[in-house]
N, C-alpha and C positions, 0 to 999 in steps of 0.2 A: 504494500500500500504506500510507505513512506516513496520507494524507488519510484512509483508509476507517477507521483506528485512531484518531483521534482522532474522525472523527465518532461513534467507538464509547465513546469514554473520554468525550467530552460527552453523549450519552445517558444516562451511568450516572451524572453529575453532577449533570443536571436532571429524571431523572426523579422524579414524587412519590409518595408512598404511595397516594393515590387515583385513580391512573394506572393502577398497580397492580393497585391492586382494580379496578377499572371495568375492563381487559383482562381478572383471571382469573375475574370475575363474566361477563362475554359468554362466552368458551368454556365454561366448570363448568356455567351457567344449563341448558342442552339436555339436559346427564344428570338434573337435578333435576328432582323433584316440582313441580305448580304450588305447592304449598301449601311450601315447602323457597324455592322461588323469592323467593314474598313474602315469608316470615320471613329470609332472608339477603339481600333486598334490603333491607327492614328495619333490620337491624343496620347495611350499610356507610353507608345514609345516616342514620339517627338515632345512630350512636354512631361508626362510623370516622371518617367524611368530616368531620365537624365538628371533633374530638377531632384526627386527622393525617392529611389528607388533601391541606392543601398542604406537609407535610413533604417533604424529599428526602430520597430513599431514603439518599442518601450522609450525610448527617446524622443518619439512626435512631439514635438510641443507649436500648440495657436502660434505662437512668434516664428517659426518655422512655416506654418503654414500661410501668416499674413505676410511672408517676404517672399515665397512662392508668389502668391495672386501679385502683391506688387509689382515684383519682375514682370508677370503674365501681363501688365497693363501698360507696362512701360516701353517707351519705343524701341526699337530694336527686333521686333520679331520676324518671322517671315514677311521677309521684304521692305524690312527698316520699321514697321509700320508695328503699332502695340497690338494685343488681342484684343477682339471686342468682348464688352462687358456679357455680351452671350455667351462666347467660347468660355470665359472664363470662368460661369456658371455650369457652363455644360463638363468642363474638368473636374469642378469642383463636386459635381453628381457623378462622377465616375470614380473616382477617390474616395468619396462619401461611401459610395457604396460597398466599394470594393473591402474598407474598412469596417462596414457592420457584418456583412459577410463574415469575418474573422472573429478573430478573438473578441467573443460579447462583453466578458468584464473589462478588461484590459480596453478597448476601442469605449463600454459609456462612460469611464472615465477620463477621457479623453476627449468624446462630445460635452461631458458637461464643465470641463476645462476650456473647453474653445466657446461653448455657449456664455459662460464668467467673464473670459476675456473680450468676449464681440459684444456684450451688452451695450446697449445706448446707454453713449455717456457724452455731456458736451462735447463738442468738437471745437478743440485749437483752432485759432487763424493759421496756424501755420498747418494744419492738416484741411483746413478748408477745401482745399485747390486739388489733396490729394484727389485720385481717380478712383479712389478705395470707396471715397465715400457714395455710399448707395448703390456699389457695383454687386452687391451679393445678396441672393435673397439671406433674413434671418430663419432659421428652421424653428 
């Protein structure tokens, strides 16, 4: 019993976000479109997997994930040009998901870490301008 819990608590320590995705992209893949298929395979390989993909899940942290989106909105992407506040939505539902998929302790502790951190709270003059602001739905 002790053995099977620790190999249980080592899984949730090494597993990565691109472990992740790549597990809830094989099962999800079957219910999609082909054309669903290619654009969310897509996304985990030109924007997750590079961006956190050897992250471990036990290390996610909101501040990770809010310099992700920011990157994602800032100029520089495919073809100098930022992501639109769609694409960045639509990343962000395939990460999401990919995520509850997994480890369910380990990941609501981590949504209700990110939902603490995203809560409405004033916004700075000097974040006014960012692009952050109101680019995400709140869940």
């Amino acid at each position: 019993m002790i053995t099977e819990a620790e190999r249980v608590s080592m899984a949730r320590t090494t597993a990565t976000v691109g472990e992740s995705l790549d597990t809830w992209f094989e099962f999800a893949a079957p219910d999609f479109s082909p054309k669903t298929v290619k654009e969310t395979r897509g996304y985990i390989d030109r924007s997750l997997m590079p961006a956190l993909g050897t992250r471990r899940l036990a290390k996610l942290k909101p501040a990770d994930l809010d310099a992700f989106y920011r990157r994602l909105l800032a100029p520089g992407g495919v073809g100098g040009r930022p992501s639109s506040p769609g694409t960045v939505r639509r990343i962000h539902g395939i990460l999401r998901r990919a995520l509850n998929q997994g480890d369910m302790n380990a990941i609501e502790s981590l949504n209700a870490r990110f939902r603490r951190a995203t809560r409405a709270r004033p916004v700075a003059a000097a974040d006014a301008a960012s692009p952050l602001v109101g680019a995400l739905p709140s869940e």
